[in-house]
C-alpha positions as CSV (number, residue, x, y, z in Angstrom):
1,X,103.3,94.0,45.3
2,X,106.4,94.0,48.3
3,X,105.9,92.2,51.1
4,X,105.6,93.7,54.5
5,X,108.4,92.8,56.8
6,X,108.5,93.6,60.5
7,X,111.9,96.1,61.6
8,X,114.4,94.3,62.5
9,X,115.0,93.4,66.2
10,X,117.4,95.5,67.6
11,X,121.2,94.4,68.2
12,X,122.8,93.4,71.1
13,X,124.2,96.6,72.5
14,X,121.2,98.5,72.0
15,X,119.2,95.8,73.7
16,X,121.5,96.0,76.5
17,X,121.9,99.9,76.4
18,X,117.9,100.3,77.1
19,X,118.0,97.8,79.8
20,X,120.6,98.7,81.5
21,X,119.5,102.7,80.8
22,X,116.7,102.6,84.1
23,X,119.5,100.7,86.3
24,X,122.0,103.8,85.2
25,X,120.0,106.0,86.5
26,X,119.1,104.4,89.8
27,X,122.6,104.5,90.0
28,X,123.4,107.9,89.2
29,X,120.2,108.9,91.6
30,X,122.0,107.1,94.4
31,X,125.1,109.0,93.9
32,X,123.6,112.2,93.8
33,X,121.8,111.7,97.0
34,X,124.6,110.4,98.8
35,X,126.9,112.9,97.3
36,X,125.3,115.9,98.0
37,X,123.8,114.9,101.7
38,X,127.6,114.4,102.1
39,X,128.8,117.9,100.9
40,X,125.5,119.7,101.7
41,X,125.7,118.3,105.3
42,X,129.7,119.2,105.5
43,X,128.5,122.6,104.4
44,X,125.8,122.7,106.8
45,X,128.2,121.8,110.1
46,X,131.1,124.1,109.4
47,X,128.6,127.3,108.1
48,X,129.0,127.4,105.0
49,X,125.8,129.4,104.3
50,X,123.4,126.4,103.3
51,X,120.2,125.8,104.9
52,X,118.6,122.3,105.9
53,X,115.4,123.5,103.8
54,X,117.7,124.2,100.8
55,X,119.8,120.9,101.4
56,X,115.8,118.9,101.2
57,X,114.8,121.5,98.3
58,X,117.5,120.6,96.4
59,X,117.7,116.5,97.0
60,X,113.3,116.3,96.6
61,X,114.2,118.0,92.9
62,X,116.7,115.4,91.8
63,X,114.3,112.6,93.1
64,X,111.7,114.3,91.4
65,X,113.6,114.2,88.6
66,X,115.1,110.8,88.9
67,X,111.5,109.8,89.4
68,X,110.4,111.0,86.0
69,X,113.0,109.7,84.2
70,X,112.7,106.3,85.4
71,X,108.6,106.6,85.1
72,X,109.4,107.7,81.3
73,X,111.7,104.9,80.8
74,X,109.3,102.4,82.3
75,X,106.2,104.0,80.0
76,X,109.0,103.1,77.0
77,X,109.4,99.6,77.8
78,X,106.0,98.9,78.5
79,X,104.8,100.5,75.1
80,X,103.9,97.4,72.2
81,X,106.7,98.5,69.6
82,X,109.0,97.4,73.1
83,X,107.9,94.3,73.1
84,X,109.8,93.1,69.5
85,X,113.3,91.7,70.1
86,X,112.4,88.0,71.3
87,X,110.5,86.8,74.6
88,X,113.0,88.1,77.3
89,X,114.4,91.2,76.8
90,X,110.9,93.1,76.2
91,X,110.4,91.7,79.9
92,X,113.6,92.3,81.2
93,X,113.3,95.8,80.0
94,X,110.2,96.3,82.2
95,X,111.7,94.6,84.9
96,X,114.5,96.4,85.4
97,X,112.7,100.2,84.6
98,X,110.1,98.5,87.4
99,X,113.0,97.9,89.7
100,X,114.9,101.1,89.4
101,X,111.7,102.8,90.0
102,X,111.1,101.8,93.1
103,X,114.8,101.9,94.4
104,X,114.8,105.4,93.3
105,X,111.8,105.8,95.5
106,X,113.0,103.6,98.1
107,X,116.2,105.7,97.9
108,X,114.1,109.2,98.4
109,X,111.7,107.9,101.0
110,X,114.5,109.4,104.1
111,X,113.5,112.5,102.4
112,X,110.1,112.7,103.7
113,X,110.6,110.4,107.0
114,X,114.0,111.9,108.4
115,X,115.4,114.8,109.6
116,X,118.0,116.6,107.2
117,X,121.7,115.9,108.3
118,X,120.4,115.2,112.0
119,X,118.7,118.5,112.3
């Protein structure tokens, strides 16, 4: 008869890659956003054949999909097999997917309360 052992906790890096992983993408959403209102509103003033509605379309899909990333990656830290790895990190983990969530969110919210480059 073998013993049962639980898996191993995971190593440092790995830790650190999936709870830094929600705060990347915050990150990366916040780029985006600022990085195409900047070239789709440069677009928009000098004619360049984009439209305000197009400019929103496109920056509501990339919080849309910035929004389910981070909603996935908070469901994966809040699952039980998450929760291995030692008292902190399991919370840390849903900390940080929690916080990146709602900057994402925080970071989309101009979408629905202000117009598109002014206009």
């Amino acid at each position: 008869m073998t013993a049962r052992h639980p898996p191993p906790a995971p190593g440092f890096f790995a830790g650190l890659r999936t709870g830094l992983a929600p705060l990347a993408l915050w990150a990366a959403h916040f780029a985006f956003c600022y990085v195409a209102t900047a070239v789709g509103c440069t677009a928009l003033l000098q004619g360049g054949g984009i439209t305000p509605q197009t400019l929103r379309a496109v920056l509501a899909l990339g919080t849309t999909v910035a929004l389910a990333g981070g909603a996935g990656l908070l469901w994966r830290a809040c699952r039980p097999a998450a929760r291995r790895g030692g008292d902190l990190l399991p919370v840390l983990r849903r900390t940080g997917a929690l916080l990146a969530l709602v900057g994402m969110a925080w970071t989309g919210l101009p979408l629905a309360l202000l117009p598109v480059c002014g206009r």
